[in-house]
C-alpha positions as CSV (number, residue, x, y, z in Angstrom):
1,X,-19.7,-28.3,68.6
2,X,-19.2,-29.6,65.0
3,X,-22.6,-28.2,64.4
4,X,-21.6,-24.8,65.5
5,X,-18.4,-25.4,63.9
6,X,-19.9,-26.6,60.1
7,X,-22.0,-23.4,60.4
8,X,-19.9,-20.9,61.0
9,X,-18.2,-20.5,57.4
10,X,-21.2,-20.7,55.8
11,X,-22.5,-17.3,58.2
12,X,-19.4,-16.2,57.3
13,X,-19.3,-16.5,53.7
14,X,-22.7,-15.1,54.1
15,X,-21.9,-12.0,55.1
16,X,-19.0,-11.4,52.9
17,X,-21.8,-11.7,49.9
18,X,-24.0,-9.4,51.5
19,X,-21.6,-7.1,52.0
20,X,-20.3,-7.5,48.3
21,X,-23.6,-7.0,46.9
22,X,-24.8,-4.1,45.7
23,X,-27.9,-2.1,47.8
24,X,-30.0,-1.8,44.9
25,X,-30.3,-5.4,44.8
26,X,-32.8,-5.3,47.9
27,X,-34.6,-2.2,46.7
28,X,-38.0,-3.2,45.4
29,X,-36.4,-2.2,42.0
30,X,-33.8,-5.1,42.8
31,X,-36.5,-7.3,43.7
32,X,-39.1,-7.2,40.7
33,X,-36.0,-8.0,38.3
34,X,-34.5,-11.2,40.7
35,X,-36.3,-13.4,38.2
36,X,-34.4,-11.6,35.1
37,X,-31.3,-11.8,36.9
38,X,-32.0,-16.1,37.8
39,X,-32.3,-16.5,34.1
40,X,-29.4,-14.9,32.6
41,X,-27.4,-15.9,35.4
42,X,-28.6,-20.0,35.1
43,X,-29.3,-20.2,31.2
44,X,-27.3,-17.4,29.4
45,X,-24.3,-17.1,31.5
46,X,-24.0,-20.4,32.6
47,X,-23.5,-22.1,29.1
48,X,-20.5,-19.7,28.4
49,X,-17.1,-21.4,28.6
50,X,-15.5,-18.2,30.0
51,X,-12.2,-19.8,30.5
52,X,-11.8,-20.9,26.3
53,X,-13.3,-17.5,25.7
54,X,-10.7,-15.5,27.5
55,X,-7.9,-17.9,26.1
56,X,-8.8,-17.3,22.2
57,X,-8.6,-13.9,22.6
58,X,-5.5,-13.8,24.4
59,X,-3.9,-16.0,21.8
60,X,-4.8,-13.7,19.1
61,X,-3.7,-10.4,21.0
62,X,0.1,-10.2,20.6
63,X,1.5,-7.8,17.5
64,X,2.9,-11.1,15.1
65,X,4.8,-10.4,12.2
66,X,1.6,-11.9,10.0
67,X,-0.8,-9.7,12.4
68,X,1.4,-6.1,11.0
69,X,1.4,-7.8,7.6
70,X,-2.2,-7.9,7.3
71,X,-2.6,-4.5,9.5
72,X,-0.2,-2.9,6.4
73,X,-2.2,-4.7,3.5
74,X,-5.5,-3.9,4.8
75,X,-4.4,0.0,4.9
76,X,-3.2,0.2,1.6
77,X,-6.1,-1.5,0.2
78,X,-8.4,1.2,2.2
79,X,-6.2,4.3,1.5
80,X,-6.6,3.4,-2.6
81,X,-10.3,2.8,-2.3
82,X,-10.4,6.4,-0.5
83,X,-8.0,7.8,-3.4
84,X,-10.3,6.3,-6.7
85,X,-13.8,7.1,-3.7
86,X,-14.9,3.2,-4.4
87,X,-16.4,2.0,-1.5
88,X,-16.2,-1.3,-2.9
89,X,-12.7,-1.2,-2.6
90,X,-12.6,-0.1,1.3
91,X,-15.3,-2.5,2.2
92,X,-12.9,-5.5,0.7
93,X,-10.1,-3.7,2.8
94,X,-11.7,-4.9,5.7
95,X,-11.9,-8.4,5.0
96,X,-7.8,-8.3,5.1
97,X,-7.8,-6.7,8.9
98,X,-7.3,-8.2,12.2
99,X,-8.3,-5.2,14.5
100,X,-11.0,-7.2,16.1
101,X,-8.9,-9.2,18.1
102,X,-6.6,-7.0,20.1
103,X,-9.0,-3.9,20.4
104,X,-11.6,-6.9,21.9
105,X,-8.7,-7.5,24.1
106,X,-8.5,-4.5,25.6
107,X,-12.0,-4.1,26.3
108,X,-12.1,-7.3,28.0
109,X,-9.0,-6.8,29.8
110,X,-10.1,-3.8,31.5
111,X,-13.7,-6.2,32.6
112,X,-11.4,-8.6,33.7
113,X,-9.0,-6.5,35.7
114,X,-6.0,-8.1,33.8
115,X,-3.0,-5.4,33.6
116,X,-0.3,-7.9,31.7
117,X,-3.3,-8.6,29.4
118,X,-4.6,-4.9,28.8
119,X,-1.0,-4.1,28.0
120,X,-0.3,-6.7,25.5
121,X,-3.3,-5.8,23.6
122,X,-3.1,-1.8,23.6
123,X,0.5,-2.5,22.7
124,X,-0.5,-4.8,19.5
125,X,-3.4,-2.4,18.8
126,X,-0.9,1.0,19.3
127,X,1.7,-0.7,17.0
128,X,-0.7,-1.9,13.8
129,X,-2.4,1.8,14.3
130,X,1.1,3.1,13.6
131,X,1.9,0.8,10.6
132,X,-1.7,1.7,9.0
133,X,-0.9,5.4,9.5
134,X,2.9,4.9,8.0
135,X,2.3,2.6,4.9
136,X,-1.0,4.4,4.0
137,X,1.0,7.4,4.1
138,X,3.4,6.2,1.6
139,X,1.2,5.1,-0.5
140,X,-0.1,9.0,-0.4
141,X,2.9,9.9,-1.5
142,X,4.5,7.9,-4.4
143,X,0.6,8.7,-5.4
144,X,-0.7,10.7,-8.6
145,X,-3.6,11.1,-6.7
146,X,-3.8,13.6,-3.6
147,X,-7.2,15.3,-3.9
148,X,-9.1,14.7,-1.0
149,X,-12.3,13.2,-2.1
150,X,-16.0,12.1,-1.1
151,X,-14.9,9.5,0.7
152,X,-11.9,11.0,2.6
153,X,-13.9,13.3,3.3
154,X,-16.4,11.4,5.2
155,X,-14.1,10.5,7.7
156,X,-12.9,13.9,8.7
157,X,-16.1,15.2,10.5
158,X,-17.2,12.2,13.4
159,X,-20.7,12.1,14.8
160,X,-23.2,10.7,16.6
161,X,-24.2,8.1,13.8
162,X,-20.2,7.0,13.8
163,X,-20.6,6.5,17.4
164,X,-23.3,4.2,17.0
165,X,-21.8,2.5,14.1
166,X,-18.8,1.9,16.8
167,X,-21.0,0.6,19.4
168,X,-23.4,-1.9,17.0
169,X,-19.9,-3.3,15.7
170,X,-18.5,-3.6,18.9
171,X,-21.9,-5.6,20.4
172,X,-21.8,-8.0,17.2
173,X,-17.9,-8.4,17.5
174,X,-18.4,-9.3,21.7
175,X,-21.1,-11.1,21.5
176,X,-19.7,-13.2,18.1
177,X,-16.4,-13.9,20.7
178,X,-18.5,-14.4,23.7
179,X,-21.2,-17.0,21.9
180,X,-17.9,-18.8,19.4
181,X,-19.6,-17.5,16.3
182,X,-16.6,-15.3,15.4
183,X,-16.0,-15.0,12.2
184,X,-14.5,-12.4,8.9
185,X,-17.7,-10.4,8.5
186,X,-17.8,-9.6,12.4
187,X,-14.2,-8.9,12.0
188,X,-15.0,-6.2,8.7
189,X,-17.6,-4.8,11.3
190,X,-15.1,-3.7,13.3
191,X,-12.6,-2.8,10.8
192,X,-15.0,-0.8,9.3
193,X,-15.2,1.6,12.2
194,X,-11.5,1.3,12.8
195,X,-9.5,0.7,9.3
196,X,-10.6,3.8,7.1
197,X,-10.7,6.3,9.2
198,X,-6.7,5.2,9.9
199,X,-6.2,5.0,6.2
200,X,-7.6,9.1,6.2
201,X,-4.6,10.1,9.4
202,X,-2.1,8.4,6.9
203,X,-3.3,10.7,3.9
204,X,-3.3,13.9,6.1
205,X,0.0,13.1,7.1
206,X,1.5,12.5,3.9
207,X,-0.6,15.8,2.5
208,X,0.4,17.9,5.4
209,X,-3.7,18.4,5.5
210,X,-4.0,18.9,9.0
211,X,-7.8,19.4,9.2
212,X,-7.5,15.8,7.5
213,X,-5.5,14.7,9.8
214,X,-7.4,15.2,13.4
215,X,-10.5,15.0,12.6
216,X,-9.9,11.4,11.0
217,X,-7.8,11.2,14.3
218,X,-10.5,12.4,16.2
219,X,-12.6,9.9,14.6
220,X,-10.7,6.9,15.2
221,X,-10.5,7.6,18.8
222,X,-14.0,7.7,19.4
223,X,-14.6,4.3,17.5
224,X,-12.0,3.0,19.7
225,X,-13.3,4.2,22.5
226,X,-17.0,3.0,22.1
227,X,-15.8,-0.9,20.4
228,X,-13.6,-1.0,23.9
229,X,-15.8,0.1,26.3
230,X,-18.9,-1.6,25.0
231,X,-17.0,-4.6,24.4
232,X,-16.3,-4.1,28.4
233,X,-19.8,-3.9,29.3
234,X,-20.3,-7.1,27.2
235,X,-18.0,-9.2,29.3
236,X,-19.1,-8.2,32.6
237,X,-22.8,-8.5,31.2
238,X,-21.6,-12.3,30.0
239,X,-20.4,-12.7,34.1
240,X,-16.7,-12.8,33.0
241,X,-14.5,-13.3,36.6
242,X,-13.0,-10.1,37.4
243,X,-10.2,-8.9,39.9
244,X,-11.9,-5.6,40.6
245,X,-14.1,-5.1,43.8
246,X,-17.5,-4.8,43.8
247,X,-17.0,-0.8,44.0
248,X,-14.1,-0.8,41.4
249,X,-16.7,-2.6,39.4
250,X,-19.0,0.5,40.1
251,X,-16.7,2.7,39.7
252,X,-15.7,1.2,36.8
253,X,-18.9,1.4,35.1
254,X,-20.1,4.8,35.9
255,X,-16.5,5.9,34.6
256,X,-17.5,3.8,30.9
257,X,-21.4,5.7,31.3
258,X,-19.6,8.7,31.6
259,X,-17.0,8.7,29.4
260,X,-20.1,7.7,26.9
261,X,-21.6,10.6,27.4
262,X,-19.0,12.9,26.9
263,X,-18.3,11.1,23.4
264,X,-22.4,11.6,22.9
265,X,-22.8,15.3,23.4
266,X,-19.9,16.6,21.0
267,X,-20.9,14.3,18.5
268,X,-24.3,15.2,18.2
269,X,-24.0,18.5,18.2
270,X,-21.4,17.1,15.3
271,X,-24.4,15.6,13.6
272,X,-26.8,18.3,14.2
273,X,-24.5,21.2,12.4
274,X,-25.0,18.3,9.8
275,X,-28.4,17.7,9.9
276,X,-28.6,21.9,9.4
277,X,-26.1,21.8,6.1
278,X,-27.9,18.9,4.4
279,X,-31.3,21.1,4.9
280,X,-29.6,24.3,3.8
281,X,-28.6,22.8,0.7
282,X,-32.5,21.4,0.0
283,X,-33.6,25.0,0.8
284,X,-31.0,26.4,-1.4
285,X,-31.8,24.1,-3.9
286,X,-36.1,24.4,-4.2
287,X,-35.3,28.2,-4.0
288,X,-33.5,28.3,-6.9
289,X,-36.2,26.0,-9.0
290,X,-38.9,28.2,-7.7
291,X,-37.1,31.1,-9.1
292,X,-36.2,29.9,-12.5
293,X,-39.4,27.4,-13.0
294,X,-39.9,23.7,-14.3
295,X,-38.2,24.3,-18.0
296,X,-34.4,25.7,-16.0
297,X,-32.0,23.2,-14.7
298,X,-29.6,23.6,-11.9
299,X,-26.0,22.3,-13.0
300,X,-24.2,23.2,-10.1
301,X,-24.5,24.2,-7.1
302,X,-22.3,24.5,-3.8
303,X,-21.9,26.6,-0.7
304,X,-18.6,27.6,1.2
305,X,-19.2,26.8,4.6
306,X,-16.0,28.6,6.2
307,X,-16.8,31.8,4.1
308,X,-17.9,34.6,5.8
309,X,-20.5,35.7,4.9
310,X,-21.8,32.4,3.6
311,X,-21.3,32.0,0.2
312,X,-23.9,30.4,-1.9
313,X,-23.3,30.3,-5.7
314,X,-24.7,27.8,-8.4
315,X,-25.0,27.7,-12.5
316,X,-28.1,27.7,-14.0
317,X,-29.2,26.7,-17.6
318,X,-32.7,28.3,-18.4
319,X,-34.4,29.2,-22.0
320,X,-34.8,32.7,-20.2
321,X,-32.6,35.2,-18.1
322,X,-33.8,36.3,-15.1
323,X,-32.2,39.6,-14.3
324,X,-33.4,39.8,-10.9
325,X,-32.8,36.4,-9.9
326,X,-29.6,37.0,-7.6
327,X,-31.7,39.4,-5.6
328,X,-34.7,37.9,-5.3
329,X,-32.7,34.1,-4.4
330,X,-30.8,36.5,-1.8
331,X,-34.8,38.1,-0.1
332,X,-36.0,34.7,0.0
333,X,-32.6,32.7,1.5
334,X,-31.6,35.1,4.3
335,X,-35.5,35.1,5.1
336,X,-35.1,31.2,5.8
337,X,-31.4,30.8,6.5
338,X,-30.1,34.1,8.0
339,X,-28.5,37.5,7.1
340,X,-25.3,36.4,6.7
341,X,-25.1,35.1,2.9
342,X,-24.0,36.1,-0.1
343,X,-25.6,34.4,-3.6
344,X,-24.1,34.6,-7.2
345,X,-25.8,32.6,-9.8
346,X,-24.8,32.4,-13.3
347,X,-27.3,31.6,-16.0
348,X,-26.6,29.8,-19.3
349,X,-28.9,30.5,-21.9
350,X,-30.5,27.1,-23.6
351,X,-33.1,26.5,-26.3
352,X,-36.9,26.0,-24.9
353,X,-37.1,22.4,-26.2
354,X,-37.8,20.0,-23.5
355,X,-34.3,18.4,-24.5
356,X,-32.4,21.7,-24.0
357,X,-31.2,21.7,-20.7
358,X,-30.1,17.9,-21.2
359,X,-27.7,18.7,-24.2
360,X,-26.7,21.5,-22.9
361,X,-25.6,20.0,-19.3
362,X,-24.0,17.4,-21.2
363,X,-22.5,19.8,-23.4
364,X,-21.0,21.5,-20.3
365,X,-20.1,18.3,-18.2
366,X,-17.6,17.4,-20.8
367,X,-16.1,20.9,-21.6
368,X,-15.5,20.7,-17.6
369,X,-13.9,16.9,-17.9
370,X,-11.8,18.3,-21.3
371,X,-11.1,20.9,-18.8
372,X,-9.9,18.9,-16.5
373,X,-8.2,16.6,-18.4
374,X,-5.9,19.9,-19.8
375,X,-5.2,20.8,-16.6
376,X,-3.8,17.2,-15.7
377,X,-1.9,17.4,-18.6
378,X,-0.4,21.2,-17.6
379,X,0.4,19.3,-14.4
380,X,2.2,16.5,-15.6
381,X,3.8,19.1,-18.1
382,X,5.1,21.4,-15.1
383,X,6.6,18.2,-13.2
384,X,8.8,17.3,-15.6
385,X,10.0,20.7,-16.8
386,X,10.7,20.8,-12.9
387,X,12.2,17.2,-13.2
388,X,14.4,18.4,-16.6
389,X,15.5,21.6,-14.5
390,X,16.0,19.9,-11.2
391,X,14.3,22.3,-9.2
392,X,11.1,22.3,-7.1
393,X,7.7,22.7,-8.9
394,X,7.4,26.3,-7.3
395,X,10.4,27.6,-9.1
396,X,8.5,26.6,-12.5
397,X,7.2,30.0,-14.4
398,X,3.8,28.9,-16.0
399,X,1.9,31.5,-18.5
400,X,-1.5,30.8,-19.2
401,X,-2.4,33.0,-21.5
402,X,0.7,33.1,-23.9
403,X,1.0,29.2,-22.9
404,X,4.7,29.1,-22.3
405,X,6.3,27.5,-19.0
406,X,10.4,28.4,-18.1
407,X,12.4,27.2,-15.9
408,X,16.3,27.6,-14.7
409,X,18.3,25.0,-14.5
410,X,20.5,23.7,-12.3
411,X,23.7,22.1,-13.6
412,X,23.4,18.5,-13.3
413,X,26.4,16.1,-13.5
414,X,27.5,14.6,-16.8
415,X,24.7,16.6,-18.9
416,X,25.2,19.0,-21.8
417,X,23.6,21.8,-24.1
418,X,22.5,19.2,-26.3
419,X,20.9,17.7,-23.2
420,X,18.8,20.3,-22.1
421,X,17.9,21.1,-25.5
422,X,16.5,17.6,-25.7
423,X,15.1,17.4,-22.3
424,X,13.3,20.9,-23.3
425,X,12.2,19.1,-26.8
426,X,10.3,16.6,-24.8
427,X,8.7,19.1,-21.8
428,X,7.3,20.8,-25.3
429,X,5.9,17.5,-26.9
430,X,3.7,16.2,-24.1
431,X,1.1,19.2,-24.3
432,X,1.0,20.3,-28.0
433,X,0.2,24.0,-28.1
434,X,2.6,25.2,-25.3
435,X,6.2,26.6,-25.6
436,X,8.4,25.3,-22.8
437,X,11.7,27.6,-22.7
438,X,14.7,25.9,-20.1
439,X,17.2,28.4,-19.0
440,X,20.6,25.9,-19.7
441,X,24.0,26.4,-17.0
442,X,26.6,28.5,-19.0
443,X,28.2,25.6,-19.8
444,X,31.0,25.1,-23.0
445,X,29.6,26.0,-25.9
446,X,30.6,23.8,-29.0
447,X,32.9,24.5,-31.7
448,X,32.0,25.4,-35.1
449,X,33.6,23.2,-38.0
450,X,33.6,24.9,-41.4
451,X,34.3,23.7,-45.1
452,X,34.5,26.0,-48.3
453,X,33.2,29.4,-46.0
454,X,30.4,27.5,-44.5
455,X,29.8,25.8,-41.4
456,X,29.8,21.6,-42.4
457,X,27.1,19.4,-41.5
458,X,28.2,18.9,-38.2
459,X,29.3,22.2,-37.6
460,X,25.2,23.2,-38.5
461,X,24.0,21.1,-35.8
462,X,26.8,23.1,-33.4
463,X,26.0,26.0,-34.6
464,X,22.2,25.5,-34.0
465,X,22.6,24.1,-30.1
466,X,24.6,27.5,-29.9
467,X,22.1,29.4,-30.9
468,X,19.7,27.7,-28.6
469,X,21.7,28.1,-25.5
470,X,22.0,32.2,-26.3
471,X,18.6,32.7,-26.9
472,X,17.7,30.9,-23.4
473,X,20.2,32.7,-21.6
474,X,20.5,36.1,-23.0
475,X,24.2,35.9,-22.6
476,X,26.5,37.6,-25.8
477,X,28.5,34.9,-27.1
478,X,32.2,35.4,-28.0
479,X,33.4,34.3,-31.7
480,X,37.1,33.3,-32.2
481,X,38.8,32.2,-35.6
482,X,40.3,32.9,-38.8
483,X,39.3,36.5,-39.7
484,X,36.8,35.0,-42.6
485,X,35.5,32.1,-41.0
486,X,34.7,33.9,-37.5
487,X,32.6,36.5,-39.4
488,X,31.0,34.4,-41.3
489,X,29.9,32.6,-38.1
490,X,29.2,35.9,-36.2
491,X,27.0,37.1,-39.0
492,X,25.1,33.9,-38.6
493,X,24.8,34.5,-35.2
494,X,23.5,37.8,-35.7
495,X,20.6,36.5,-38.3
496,X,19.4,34.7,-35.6
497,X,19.0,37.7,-33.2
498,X,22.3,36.9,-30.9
499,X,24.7,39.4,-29.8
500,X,28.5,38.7,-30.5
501,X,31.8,39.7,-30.6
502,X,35.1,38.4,-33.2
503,X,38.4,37.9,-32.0
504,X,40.6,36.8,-35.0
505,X,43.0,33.5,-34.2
506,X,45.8,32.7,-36.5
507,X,45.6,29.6,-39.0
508,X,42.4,27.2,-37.5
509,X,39.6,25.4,-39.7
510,X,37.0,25.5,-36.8
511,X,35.3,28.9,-34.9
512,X,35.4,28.5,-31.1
513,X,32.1,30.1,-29.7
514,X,32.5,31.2,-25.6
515,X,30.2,33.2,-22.9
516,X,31.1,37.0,-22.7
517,X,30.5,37.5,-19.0
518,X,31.3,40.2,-16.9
């Protein structure tokens, strides 16, 4: 009886792990890798403290005020290093970021089968996304800088070699956790795949640059989605305890395979369109040498993707012109690439010498940066005559080839003629060569003190501002005085081309000037 009795919970316990266990496991597939499975089970698995494991990175899940702080600093760090395109810069950002810890959460969360866990951490993760996106944002905008460049643009297109970056982070990151060997430079591995591409969603939103702004979403998702998942796999691989079933566990795991390979296909096709730009702009490239020979240099070159037909155009300096050369460039490229192109070079004539084409590139590289630097200049020029006129920058009238810049402007509390004159004054001194004209408010003009027939010192300066305002406005100015005095003043005002009428006031020693408007 207590034999029968003993023995019955063990047949019972048994069965329950037969019927738990999977039928591959008795397939002669399930059989030649037992001895595999003995071993990782009894010396890999079995030396993992799963409980201390599970507790560290609980602890470190929960949105603290020094986790956002962190979250915030890293961001700004990364968005600048994207501004100046110093990878330097982004790579220390992600020494400052604590991503690892929550987004490892949720990945082992969902092995685990803990909801109260799995919300925690998407919560902490969902919250230091949203503070990355808002202070790199800002940053954009209080920023002189808004171009997007090399770098920014790197995160905007996701591929298959981002996906892997994900997934090698997230298997260094879970297995750093897993083994207690975490440490900062598993955490930048992470971050790396996480932190920048953030950074980017903040500068599309602060740009309005929407293609910016989803694909760097795009982008971040992925990564997330790979570090989570994998870092999933890694747990139950690492024999974590789970709450799931046996087929939850299944389910579970053909749900992660496929959600892998719907990343996968996109992605490569992602990288492929790549791949197919990177050799279009070799073939471009060795057809244009071919054409032009060993003594010609190529300065620039670039092709417009989104133009159709493709546009191909590059500058050229050669000792020789090749009349020809946009035809024959155009046989030879839509033989290898395709109809649909279009190719304009432009050639620069240089001397034979071998150091020709050197002088002459450096010649035009910095014509192209003095270029540049007048046009930062203009820029800065047109923000503060917009500034000085309190209006937006679209309202400013800018004329390139006479090199004058007007605005109208609105009347602003507690400012005067003589403060827009001087406001004008200043627009015109930061870029020599350039007359800036600002269109004052119709406000009182001043009065006119004269002495012996003549308008006194002071009265000069009046008289001057006067004549300012009217030539900015175009508006006829109204003289009234003493019969000599006023036409004396209106004859002045005429000299200086300004329309004007007298009306004669009895017995005064100054000339009031007003608007005449209809």
């Amino acid at each position: 009886m207590n034999s029968s009795a003993a023995t019955e919970p063990d047949t019972e316990a048994a069965t329950e792990k037969a019927e738990n266990t999977p039928r591959w496991v008795y397939s002669p597939l399930g059989r030649s890798i037992a001895p595999l499975r003995r071993y990782w089970r009894d010396k890999v698995v079995s030396d993992v403290d799963h409980k201390a494991v599970v507790a560290k990175i609980a602890l470190e899940c929960p949105a603290t005020p020094r986790y956002i702080l962190m979250i915030m600093m890293s961001a700004g760090i990364a968005i600048l290093g994207l501004l100046l395109s110093s990878p330097a810069v982004v790579i220390g950002a992600m020494l400052l970021s604590p991503l690892m810890s929550p987004i490892l959460g949720v990945g082992f969360a969902l092995a685990t089968g803990k909801q109260k866990w799995l919300r925690i951490s998407a919560r902490s993760l969902a919250l230091g996304s949203i503070a990355a996106v808002l202070f790199a944002a800002l940053i954009v905008l209080v920023s002189p800088l808004q171009t997007v460049t090399e770098e920014i643009a790197a995160r905007t297109r996701p591929n298959l070699f981002d996906l892997l970056v994900a997934l090698f982070s997230s298997i260094a990151g879970s297995y750093a956790m897993i083994r207690g060997r975490e440490g900062s430079i598993v955490g930048v591995a992470i971050a790396t795949a996480l932190m920048p591409p953030l950074a980017v969603v903040g500068f599309g939103l602060a740009t309005f640059n929407w293609t910016v702004f989803f694909g760097a979403l795009g982008l971040f998702f992925t990564n997330f989605l790979t570090i989570a998942l994998t870092a999933t796999l890694m747990a139950r691989l690492y024999g974590f305890r789970t709450t799931l079933s046996t087929r939850q566990g299944w389910f579970q795991n053909v749900g992660i395979f496929f959600i892998f390979v719907a990343l996968a296909i996109p992605l490569g096709l992602s990288l492929r369109q790549i791949a197919w730009e990177a050799s279009a702009q070799r073939i471009v490239k060795n057809t244009i040498e071919a054409e032009f020979g060993d003594r010609s240099r190529i300065s620039e070159q670039s092709i417009d993707w989104d133009s159709e037909p493709l546009r191909i155009t590059a500058t050229v300096l050669t000792p020789e012109f090749d009349a020809d050369a946009n035809e024959d460039i155009t046989r030879s490229l839509r033989r290898r690439l395709g109809d649909d192109l279009t190719v304009s070079i432009e050639q620069f004539r240089v001397g034979a010498d071998p150091g020709a084409a050197e002088q002459a590139e450096l010649a035009r590289a910095r014509a192209a940066e003095q270029a540049a630097a007048t046009e930062r200049q203009i820029a800065g020029m047109v923000d503060r005559m917009a500034v000085a006129a309190g209006v937006a920058r679209g309202d400013v009238m800018l004329d390139r080839e006479t090199r004058r810049i007007a605005a109208t402007a609105k009347p602003l509390p507690q400012l005067s003629l003589s403060g827009y004159r001087e406001l004008e004054s200043r627009v015109t001194k930061s870029v020599p060569g350039w007359t800036a004209s600002l269109r004052p408010p119709l406000l009182q003009l001043p009065r006119i003190a004269m002495e012996d027939g003549k308008p006194n010192e002071a009265g000069q300066a009046s008289l001057e501002l006067a004549i300012w305002a009217a030539e900015r406005t175009g508006v006829p100015v109204m003289v009234l005085g003493n019969a000599e005095d006023a036409a004396i003043v209106a004859n002045l005002l005429s000299d200086a081309g300004i329309d004007s009428s007298v009306t004669e006031t009895a017995g005064s020693d100054t000339v009031e000037l007003s608007w005449i408007t209809i």
